[in-house]
C-alpha positions, -999 to +999 in steps of 0.1 A: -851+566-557-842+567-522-839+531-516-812+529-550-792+560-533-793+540-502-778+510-525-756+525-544-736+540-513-738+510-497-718+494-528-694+521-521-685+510-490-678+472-497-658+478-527-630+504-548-658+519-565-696+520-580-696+503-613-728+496-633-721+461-633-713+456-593-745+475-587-767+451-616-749+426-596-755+440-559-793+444-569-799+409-586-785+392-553-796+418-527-775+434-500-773+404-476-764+380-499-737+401-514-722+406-483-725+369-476-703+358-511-681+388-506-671+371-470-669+336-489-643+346-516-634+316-540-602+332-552-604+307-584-628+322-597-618+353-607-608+347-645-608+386-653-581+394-624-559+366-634-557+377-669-546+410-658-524+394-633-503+379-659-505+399-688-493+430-667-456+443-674-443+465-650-415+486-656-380+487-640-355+509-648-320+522-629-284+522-635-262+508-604-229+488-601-221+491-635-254+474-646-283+492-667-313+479-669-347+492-685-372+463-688-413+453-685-413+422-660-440+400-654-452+394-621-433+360-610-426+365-574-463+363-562-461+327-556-428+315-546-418+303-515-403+321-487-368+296-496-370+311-530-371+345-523-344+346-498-322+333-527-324+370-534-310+380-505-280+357-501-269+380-533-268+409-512-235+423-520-239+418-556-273+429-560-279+470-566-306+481-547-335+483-572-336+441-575-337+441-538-370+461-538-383+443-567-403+416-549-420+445-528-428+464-560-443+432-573-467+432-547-477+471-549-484+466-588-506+430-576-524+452-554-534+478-576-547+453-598-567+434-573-582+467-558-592+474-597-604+445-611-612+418-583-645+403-580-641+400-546-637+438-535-651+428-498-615+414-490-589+435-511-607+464-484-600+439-458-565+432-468-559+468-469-568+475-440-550+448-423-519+459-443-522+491-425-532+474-388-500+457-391-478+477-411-442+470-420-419+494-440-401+478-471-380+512-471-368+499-433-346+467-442-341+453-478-348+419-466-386+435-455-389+443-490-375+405-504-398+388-478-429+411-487-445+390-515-449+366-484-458+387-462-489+398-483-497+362-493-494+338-464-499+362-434-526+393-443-544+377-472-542+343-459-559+355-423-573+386-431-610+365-427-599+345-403-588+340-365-573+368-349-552+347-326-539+327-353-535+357-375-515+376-347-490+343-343-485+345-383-476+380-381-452+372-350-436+350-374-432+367-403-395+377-419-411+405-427-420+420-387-394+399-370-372+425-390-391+459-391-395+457-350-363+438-346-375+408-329-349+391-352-319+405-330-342+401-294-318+381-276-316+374-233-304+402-211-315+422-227-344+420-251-354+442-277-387+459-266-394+469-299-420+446-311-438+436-275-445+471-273-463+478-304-476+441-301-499+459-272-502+495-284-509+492-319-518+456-330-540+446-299-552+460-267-541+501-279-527+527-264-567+533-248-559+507-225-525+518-219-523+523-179-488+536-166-498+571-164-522+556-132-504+527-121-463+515-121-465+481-101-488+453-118-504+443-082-518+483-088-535+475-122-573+464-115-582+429-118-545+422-122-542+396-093-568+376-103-552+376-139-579+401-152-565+431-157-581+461-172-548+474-192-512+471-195-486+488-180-449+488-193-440+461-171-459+440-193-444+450-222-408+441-206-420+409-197-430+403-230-404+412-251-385+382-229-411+360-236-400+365-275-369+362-270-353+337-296-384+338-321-356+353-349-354+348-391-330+312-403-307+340-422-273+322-412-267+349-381-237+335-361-237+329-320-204+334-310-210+325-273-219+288-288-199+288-320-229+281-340-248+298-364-286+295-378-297+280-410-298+308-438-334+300-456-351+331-445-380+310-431-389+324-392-367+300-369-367+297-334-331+296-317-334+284-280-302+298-269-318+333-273-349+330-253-350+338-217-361+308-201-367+326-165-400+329-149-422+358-165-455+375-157-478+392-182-508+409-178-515+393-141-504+359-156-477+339-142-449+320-163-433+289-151-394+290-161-382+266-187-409+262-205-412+246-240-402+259-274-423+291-280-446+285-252-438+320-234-443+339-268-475+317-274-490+317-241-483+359-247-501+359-276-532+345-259-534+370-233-535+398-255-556+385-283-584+374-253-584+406-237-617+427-237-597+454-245-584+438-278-622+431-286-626+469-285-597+483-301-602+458-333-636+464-337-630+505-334-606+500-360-628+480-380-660+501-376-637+532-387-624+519-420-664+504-426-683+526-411-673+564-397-644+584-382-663+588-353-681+551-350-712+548-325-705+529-294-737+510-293-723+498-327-685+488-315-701+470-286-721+446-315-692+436-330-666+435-297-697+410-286-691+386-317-655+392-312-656+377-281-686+348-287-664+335-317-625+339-305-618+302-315-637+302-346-617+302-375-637+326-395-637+350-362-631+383-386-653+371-408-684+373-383-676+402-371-676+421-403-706+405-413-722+416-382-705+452-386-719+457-422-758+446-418-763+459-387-786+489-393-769+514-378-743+519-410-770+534-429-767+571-412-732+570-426-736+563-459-713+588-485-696+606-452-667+586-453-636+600-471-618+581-496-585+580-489-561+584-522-556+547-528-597+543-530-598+578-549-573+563-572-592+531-581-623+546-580-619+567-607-600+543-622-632+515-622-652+544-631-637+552-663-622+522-674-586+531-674-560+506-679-535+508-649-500+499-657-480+506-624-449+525-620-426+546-601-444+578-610-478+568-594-458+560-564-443+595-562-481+609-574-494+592-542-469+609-518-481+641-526-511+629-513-497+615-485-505+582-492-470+563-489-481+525-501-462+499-484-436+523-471-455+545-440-422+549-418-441+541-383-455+509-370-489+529-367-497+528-407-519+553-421-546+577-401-581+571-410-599+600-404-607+632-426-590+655-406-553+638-414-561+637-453-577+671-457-546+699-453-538+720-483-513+707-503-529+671-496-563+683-511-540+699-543-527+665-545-561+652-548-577+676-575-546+674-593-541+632-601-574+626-614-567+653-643-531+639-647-544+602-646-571+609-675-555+634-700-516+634-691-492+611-708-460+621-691-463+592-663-469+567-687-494+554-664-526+548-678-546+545-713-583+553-717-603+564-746-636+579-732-654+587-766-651+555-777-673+542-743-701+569-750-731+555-771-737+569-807-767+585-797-752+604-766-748+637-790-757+673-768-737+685-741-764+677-712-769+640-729-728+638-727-734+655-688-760+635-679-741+599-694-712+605-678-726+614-643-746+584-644-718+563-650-698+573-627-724+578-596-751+559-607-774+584-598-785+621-602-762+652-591-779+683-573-794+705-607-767+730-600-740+707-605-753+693-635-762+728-649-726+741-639-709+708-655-734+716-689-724+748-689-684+738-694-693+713-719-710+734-739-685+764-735-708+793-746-729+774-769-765+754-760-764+729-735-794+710-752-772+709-786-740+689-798-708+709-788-689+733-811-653+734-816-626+710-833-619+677-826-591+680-805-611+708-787-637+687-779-619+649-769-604+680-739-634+693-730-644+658-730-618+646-708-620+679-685-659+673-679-653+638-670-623+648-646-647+677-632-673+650-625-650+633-602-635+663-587-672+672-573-674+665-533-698+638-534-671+617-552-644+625-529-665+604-497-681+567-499 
């Protein structure tokens, strides 16, 4: 019994949610080669996601420059081209608000979809996670939110198994983060520090190996003069945001100083009479003036994705979202090594996750780690079957958990530790959706008949208890839990007989036992 707990939480960590059929499916292939096909996604075969995937409607509805709209849309901007979708933003002036957002909303609906129903779970985590690693704000710039469908396809799910350093070049690239740092506007003397700064605090080397508070000359910084240095200081970060100078988004911007203006296709262009092509120097690393197109920015990018402290930082990161708050070191240090060994591989993330998930130390941290709402969400959701139709309303139901989907308003993207997700009204927010999602109809969010998944001869309230527990967990709660959840399902008759009451009493109770069952702690943590 041990060895199927052990299984079963194991499951929990490498996808949305225990299901009787990933665990049948876990067990036939065994934990390693699980983890081995889950790393190796084949994206085409998926039949059951790309049903939902175009049979789902989503909703839009508003009323802006005389125009009124209330419609279910398919999903059709998944797949376009970066050209396409910018045709949506040479509309600007004409174009109310809500169409401008519409390609971003097509991506949150995707994603709820692919969390829910994806075979390969192992990467929708992964994509998530690199979501948040890199995070962009579709509330901070319209065009964000045209260019996201991109954004998601050809820069996190595209790379999110791959190389970092190729990964971190696509992201520098991106519509989508040349806008939300304002890289697109970095022009010589002088240049926008936005992006160069959170390219070394937040998406590589981290504010750990942040060193100004010891040192304010780069000679001062050890290992710096032999082009090793330890940290960064801000003089790095000024260096580099001249480096990326002229990496800016074709959207038809005008130089006046050369009477000439970009193309307008929304693809990332780089204009040369923006960069800076003076000599630079980053991390201990001197640049040549007048160098090639991009080659400051590139040569940038190496530095900071081949630092040690990168290596650390990532794999922190990593063994937080996979493993605990409060990761073992010995365990970082594994997968900073692989890190390292396989920085030119082009399945560098890839190795390192694998190395991350079967090393044995995860096992003391099984079931400890707390599901933040978007897992809560499609957890319950796989558990029960609910069909998900996405809409405004389960956007404003995740807020009051805290849980702002595609729209965190900092560069840092969400916290993933307990302590953030735990305050009062946050923990109301949580005990309150599952409830709302199951037996409320006022979001117009879901559909899900539970009596009609129970088996004929599931009749007394501890067979009802006991079937929906093990659906849901796939294993025994403590006695106390069960007897308590008995208790309520029998409300004051005899837990080892049918329930009394009428039939609209009963499909309540029904639903309130099943909500109860996923309010319990143990379902709150994977």
């Amino acid at each position: 019994m041990e060895d199927i707990l052990m299984e079963i939480l194991f499951l929990n960590r490498v996808t949305y949610g225990y299901t009787s059929e990933a665990f049948q499916e876990f067990r036939e292939k065994g934990p390693e080669a699980y983890i081995e096909e889950q790393l190796n996604p084949k994206e085409d075969d998926d039949p059951i996601l790309k049903q939902k995937l175009k049979e789902l409607r989503v909703p839009i509805k508003y009323e802006a420059k005389g125009r009124k709209v209330n419609e279910k849309r398919p999903l059709d901007l998944l797949d376009v081209s970066m050209e396409k979708l910018w045709e949506i933003a040479k509309k600007e002036k004409s174009l109310p608000h809500q169409e401008k957002m519409w390609p971003a909303m097509q991506v949150a609906a995707a994603t709820w979809m692919r969390a829910i129903h994806s075979k390969w779970q192992l990467k929708e985590i992964l994509v998530e996670f690199w979501h948040n690693h890199f995070n962009v704000s579709i509330d901070a710039d319209e065009r964000i939110a045209i260019a996201f469908p991109f954004y998601d396809r050809e820069v996190i799910r595209k790379h999110c198994l791959g190389n970092f350093r190729e990964f971190l070049e696509a992201v520098a690239t991106s519509p989508a983060m040349l806008y939300y740092l304002d890289n697109a506007v970095s022009k010589a003397s002088p240049a926008n520090e936005n992006y160069a700064r959170e390219l070394f605090e937040l998406h590589t080397l981290g504010a750990d190996n942040y060193l100004n508070h010891l040192y304010n000359r780069w000679k001062e910084v050890p290992g710096a003069t032999e082009g090793k240095p330890e940290g960064y200081i801000d003089e790095d970060v000024y260096e580099a945001a001249r480096a990326f100078t002229g990496w800016t988004v074709a959207d038809g911007s005008k130089d006046y100083m050369k009477n000439s203006e970009l193309p307008n296709t929304g693809a990332f262009h780089y204009y040369d009479g923006w960069h800076d092509n003076y000599q630079k120097r980053v991390l201990g690393t001197e640049f040549a003036p007048n160098q090639g197109p991009m080659a400051d920015g590139r040569k940038v990018l190496d530095l900071v994705a081949y630092h040690p402290g990168t290596a650390q930082f990532i794999c922190k990161k990593l063994c937080r979202r996979l493993v605990a708050d409060n990761p073992p070191q010995s365990l970082i240090d594994k997968a900073a090594k692989v890190w390292i060994a396989e920085q030119k591989s082009p399945d560098q993330i890839k190795k390192v996750v694998k190395a991350i998930l079967t090393d044995n130390e995860i096992g003391a941290y099984l079931g400890k780690k707390l599901k933040r709402p978007f897992e809560l969400v499609t957890s319950c959701i796989r558990a029960t079957q609910t069909i998900l139709t996405p809409n405004q309303k389960l956007q404003w139901m995740m807020n009051a958990m805290g849980y702002q989907q595609f729209t965190w308003p900092t560069p840092t993207g969400h916290p993933d530790t307990a302590d953030y997700w735990l305050n009062s009204n946050m923990v109301l927010g949580r005990w309150n959706i599952i409830p709302n999602l199951l037996q409320e109809n006022w979001h117009k969010l879901t559909e899900v008949d539970l009596k009609a998944q129970m088996p004929k001869e599931v009749k007394t309230c501890q067979e009802i208890v006991e079937f929906w527990v093990k659906r849901i967990y796939g294993r025994p709660l403590e006695d106390k839990t069960i007897l308590r959840l008995t208790n309520f399902m029998a409300a004051g008759g005899v837990e080892d007989e049918e329930p009394f009451g009428e039939e609209r009493e009963l499909e309540e109770r029904l639903y309130s036992l099943v909500a109860l069952i996923m309010m319990v702690p143990e379902f709150q943590y994977r």
